[in-house]
C-alpha positions in Angstrom: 202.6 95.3 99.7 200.5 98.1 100.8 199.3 101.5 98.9 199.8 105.1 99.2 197.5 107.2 101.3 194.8 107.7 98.3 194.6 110.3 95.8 191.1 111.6 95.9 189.0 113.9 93.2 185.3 114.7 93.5 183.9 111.1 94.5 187.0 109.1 92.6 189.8 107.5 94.1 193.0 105.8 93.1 195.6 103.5 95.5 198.7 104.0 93.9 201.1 100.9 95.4 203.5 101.7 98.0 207.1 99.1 97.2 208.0 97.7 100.0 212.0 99.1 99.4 210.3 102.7 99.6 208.5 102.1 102.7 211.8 101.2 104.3 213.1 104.6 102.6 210.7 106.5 103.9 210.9 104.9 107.5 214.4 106.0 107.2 213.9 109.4 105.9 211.6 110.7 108.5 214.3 109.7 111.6 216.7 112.1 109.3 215.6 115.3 110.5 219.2 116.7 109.0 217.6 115.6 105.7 217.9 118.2 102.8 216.8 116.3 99.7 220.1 115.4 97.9 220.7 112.1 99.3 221.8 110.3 96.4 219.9 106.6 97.3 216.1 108.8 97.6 216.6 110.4 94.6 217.8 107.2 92.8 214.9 105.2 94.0 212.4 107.9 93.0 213.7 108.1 89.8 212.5 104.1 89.1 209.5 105.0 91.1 206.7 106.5 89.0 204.1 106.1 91.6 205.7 107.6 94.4 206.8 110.5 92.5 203.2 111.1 91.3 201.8 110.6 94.8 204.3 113.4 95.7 203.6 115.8 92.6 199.7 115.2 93.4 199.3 115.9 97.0 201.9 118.8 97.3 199.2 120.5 94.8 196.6 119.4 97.0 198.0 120.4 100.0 200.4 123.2 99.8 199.8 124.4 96.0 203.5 123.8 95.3 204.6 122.8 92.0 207.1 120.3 92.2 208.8 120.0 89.1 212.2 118.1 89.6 213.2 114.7 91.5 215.0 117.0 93.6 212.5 119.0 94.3 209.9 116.0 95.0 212.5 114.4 97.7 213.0 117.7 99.4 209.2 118.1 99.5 208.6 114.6 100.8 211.8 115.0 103.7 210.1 118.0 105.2 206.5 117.6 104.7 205.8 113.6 105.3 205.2 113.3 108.7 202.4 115.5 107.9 200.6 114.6 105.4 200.6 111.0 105.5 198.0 108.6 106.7 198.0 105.1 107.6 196.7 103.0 104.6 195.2 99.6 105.3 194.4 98.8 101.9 196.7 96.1 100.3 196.6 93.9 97.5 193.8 91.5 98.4 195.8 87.7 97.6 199.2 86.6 96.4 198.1 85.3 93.4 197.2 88.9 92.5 200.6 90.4 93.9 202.0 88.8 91.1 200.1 90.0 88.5 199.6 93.4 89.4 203.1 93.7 90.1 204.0 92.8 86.5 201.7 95.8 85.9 204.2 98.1 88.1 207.0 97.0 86.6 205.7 97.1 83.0 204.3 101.1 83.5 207.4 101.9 85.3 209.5 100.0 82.2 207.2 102.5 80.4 208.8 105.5 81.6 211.7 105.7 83.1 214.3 107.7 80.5 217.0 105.9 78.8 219.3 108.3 79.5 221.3 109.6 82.6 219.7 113.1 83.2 220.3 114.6 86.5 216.9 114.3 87.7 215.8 117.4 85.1 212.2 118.5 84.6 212.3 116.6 81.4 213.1 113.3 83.6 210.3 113.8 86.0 207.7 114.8 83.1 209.5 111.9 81.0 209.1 110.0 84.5 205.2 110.7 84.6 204.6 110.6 81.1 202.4 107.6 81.7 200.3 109.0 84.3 196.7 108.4 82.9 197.9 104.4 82.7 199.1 104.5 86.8 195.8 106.2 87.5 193.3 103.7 84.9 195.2 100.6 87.1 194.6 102.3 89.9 191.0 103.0 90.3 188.8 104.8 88.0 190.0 105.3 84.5 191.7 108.0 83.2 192.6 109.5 79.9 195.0 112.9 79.5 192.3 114.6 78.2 190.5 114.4 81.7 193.7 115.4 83.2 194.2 118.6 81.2 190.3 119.5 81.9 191.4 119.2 85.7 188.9 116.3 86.7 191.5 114.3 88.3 194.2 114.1 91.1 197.0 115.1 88.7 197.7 118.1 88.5 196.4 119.6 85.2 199.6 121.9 84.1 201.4 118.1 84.0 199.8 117.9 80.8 201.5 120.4 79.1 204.9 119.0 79.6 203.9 115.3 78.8 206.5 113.4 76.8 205.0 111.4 73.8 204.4 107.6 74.5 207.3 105.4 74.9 207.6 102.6 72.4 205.9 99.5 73.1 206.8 97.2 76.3 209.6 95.0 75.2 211.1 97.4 72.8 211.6 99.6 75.8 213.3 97.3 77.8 215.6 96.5 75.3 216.6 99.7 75.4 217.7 99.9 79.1 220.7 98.5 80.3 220.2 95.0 82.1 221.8 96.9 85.6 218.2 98.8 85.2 215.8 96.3 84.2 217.0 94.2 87.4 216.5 97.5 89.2 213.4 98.2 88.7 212.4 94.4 88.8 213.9 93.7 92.5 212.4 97.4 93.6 209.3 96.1 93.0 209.8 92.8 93.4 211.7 92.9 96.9 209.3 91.6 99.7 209.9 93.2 103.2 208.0 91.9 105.9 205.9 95.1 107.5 207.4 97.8 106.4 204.1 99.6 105.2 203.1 98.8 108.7 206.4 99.8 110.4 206.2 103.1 108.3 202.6 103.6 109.4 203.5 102.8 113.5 206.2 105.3 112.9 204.7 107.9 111.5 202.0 108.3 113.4 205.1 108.8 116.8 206.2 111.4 114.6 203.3 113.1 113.9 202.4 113.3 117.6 206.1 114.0 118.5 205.8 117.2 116.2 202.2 118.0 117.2 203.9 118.4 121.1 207.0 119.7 120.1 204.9 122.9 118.2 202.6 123.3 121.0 204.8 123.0 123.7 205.5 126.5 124.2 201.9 127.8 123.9 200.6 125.3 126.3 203.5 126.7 129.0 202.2 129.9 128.3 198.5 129.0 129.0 199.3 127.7 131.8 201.8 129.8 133.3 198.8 132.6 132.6 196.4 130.4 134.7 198.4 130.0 137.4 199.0 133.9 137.2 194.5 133.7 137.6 194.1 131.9 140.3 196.8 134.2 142.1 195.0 136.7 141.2 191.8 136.3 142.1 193.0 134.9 145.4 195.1 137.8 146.3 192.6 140.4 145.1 190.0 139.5 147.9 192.6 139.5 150.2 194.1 143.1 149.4 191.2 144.6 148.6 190.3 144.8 152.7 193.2 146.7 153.6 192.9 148.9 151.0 189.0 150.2 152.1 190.2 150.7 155.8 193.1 152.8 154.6 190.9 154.7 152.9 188.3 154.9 155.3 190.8 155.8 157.7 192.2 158.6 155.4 188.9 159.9 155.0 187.8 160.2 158.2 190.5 162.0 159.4 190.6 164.8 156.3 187.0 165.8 158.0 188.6 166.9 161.2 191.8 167.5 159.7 192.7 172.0 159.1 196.3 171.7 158.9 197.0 172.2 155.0 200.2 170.1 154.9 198.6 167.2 156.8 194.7 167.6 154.4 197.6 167.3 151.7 199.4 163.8 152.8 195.9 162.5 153.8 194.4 163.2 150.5 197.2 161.7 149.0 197.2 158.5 151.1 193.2 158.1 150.1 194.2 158.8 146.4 196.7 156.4 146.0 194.7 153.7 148.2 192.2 153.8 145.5 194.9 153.7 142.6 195.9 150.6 144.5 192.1 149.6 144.8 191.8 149.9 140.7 194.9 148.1 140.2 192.8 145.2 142.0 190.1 145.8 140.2 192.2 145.0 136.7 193.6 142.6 138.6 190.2 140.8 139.6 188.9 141.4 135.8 192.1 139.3 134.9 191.3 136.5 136.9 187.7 136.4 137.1 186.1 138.4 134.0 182.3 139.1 133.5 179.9 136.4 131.8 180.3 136.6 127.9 177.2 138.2 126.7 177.4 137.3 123.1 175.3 139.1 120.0 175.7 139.5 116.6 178.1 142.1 115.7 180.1 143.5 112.6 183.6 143.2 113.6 184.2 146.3 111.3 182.1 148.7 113.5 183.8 147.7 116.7 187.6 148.4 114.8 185.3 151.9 113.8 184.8 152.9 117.5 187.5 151.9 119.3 189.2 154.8 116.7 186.5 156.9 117.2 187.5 157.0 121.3 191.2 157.3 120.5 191.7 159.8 118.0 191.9 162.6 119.5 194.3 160.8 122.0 196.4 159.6 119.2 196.2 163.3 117.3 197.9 164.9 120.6 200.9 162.3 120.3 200.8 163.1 116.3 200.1 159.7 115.7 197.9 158.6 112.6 195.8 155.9 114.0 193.7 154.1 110.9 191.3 151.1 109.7 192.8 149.8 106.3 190.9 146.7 105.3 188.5 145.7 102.8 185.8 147.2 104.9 183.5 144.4 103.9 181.1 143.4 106.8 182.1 140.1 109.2 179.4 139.0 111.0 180.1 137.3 114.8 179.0 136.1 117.5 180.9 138.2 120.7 180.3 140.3 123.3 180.4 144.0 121.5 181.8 145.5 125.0 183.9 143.1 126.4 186.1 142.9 122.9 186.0 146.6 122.5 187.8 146.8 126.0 190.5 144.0 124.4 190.9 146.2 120.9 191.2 149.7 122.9 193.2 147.6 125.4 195.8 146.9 122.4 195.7 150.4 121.0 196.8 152.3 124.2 199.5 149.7 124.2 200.6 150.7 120.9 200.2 154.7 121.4 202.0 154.5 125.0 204.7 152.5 122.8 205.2 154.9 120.0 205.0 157.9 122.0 204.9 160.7 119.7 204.9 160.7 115.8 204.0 157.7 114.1 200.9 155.3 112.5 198.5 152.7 114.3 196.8 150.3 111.7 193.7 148.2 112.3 192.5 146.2 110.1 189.6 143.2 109.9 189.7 140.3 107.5 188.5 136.7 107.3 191.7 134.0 107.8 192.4 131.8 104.8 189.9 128.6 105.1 191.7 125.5 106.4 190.0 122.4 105.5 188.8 120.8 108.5 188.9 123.5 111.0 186.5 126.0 112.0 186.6 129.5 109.5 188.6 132.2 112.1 188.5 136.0 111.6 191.3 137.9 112.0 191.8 141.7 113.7 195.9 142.5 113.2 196.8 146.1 115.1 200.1 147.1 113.8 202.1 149.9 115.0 205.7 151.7 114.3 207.0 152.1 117.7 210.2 150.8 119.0 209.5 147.1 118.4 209.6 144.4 121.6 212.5 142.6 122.5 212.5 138.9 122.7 213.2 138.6 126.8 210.4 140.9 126.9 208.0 139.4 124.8 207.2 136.3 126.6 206.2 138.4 129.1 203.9 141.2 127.9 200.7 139.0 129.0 201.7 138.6 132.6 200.1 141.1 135.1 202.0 144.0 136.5 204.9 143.3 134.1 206.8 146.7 133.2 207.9 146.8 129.6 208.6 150.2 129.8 213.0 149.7 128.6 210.5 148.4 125.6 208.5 151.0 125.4 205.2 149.1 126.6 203.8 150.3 130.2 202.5 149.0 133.2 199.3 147.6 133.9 196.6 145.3 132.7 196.0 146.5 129.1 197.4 143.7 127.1 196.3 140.6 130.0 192.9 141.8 130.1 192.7 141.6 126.2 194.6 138.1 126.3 191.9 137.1 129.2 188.9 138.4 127.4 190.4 137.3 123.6 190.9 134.1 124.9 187.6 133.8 127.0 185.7 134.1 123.2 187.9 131.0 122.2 190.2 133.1 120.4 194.2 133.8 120.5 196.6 136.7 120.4 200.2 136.1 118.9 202.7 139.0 118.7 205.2 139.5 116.0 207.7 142.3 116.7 211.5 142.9 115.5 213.5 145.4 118.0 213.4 149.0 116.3 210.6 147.6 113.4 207.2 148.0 115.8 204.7 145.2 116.7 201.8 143.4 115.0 198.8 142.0 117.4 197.0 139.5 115.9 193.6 138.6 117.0 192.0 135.0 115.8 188.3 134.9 116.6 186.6 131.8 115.6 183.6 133.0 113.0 180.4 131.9 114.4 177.5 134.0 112.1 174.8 134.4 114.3 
């Protein structure tokens, strides 16, 4: 028999036992993608499974700060959230001469409190179910008392407390008060020795886990790579335009000095003009694929936001367009290169003022992500705006060079790849999230390195 992944508090840590019948469960549960929670044999065997259920109650506080209340509730937590949270567990009971004893334990505490009565799986089951938690905990690992519990020192969470049921009668009173169908029960669930199954459940989730981990990433890493592919064609192809281009030009030129026929100076000028449209076209182009060296400094994230709108208001006040910084305004210091993310913000605010068009609202705003534990603290710069929204055949394209979203309202150009180039270049990402006819949010995640 193996344990649960642990519970863990400050420097305390309990191994609540994993049955060997609810590793086999849970092997099964996490092929069952359909899975919903109401399947009648999980249900059953949490409700003769104390330790499970408190595993469950525990590190859905922990993890997601979801009260989970009901056995329902618990199963349909554990069906879409177990592939992620659990970790293999080495940790087993060290002899056979102690699985015996310490399984009398399980079957003694679970005796202890599992209800009487048939309840459909109620709050007042699970709290009834639970209602010897400081006893699972004390046998365990490090003792526990509800008192600790309430004063939140523990794993449990402390608003279990108030909905504890008083103490069951003493041990054999309480079993003579189930019905011999439950006693066996809960004796064989604990009991019941499968070969491997902690182990099989461990193999398996961890093929999961990675499964998922692909599945989730699998269309960002096309896009990443689709958008390199689109780099190295750029860069390739700007050298090689970029020659033609100059002798047009030159060629233009030189004749406009001899040239007196009006009509003619007119074409000529216009042939020059457009070869050095073309020419800047390549030069967004070779900025795309080949940007200049990050020069990073400390900046206030704040004060960039401030003058990209100081450049664009008075463009934004001749389309009647509000265009505002609503944030905290308190300072975030970074690490970045002031002028290369000033190009990506302005880049994304032209976007949203060529998409709007005239009357509307622009909002910018700076704030630092919510912490994840483990990964590296992010800021994050959202630019929201109320034009026409982005339609989803469009969408997976707005990063791709000389792409016209103008049917959505978006231009041609280079405004939105160079800030994905330069975004990305400072380890960062950019992920859209637009509704046709309800405008577009930009979200920018810089990683937060304080200088």
């Amino acid at each position: 028999m193996l344990c649960l992944p642990p519970l863990c508090s400050d420097a305390f840590v309990w191994h609540l036992p994993l049955a060997d019948s609810t590793a086999l469960l849970l092997s099964r549960l996490v092929l069952e993608e359909s899975y919903g929670g109401e399947t009648t044999a999980w249900s059953s065997t949490l409700a003769i499974d104390p330790a499970i259920a408190l595993w469950s109650v525990c590190t859905a506080q922990q993890v997601d700060a979801v009260r989970l209340d009901t056995i329902s509730a618990v199963a349909a937590w554990i069906a879409s959230r177990l592939y992620e949270v659990w970790e293999p567990v080495s940790k087993k009971l060290e002899n056979e001469l102690d699985r015996s004893t310490e399984v009398e334990t399980w079957i003694e505490l679970t005796m202890a409190s599992v209800p009487t009565s048939t309840e459909e799986w109620s709050k007042d089951y699970l709290h009834r179910l639970l209602s010897v938690s400081d006893s699972w905990l004390s046998a365990c690992g490090p003792a526990v008392t509800w008192k600790n519990i309430r004063a939140g020192q523990t794993c449990v969470p402390s608003w279990l407390a108030d909905h504890r049921k008083p103490r069951p009668e003493p041990d054999q009173e309480q079993r003579s008060q189930h019905s011999s169908a439950l006693v066996n029960r809960i004796e064989g669930h604990w009991q019941r020795r499968l070969p491997d199954a902690g182990y099989v459940l461990d193999a398996l989730n961890l093929k999961l886990k990675r499964f998922h981990r692909l599945e989730q990433s699998f269309e960002m890493t096309v896009e990443e790579a689709k958008l390199k592919a689109l780099k190295q064609f750029a860069y390739g192809a700007g050298h090689e335009i970029n020659n033609p281009l100059a002798n047009i030009s030159t060629r233009a030129q030189t004749l406009l000095i001899d040239e007196s026929d009006p009509e003619r100076r007119r074409k000529l000028a216009t042939i020059n003009s457009q070869a050095f449209r073309a020419h800047e076209m390549i030069a967004d182009l070779m900025l795309f694929a080949q940007p200049p060296k990050i020069v990073s400094c400390q900046v206030d994230l704040g004060e960039i936001v401030d003058q990209v709108i100081l450049e664009l208001v008075s463009e934004a006040k001749s389309r009647d367009i509000e265009l505002v910084r609503r944030d905290a305004g308190q300072e975030v210091l970074v690490m970045i290169d002031r002028d290369q993310l000033n190009v990506a913000l302005r880049s994304l605010c032209m976007n949203s003022l060529e998409a709007i068009g005239k009357e509307g609202e622009i909002e910018l705003s700076v704030a630092l992500a919510e912490r994840v534990p483990g990964q590296q603290p992010t800021v994050e710069i959202v630019v929201s705006d109320t034009g026409p929204g982005i339609p989803e055949r469009v969408r997976c394209h707005l990063f791709d060079p000389f792409f016209s979203g103008r049917e959505a309202g978006r231009g041609l150009g280079f405004g939105l790849p160079k800030s994905w180039r330069i975004i990305t270049d400072h380890g960062g990402t950019i992920v859209v999230d637009s509704q046709p006819n309800s405008g577009a949010t930009f979200t920018v995640t810089l990683p937060l390195r304080p200088g």
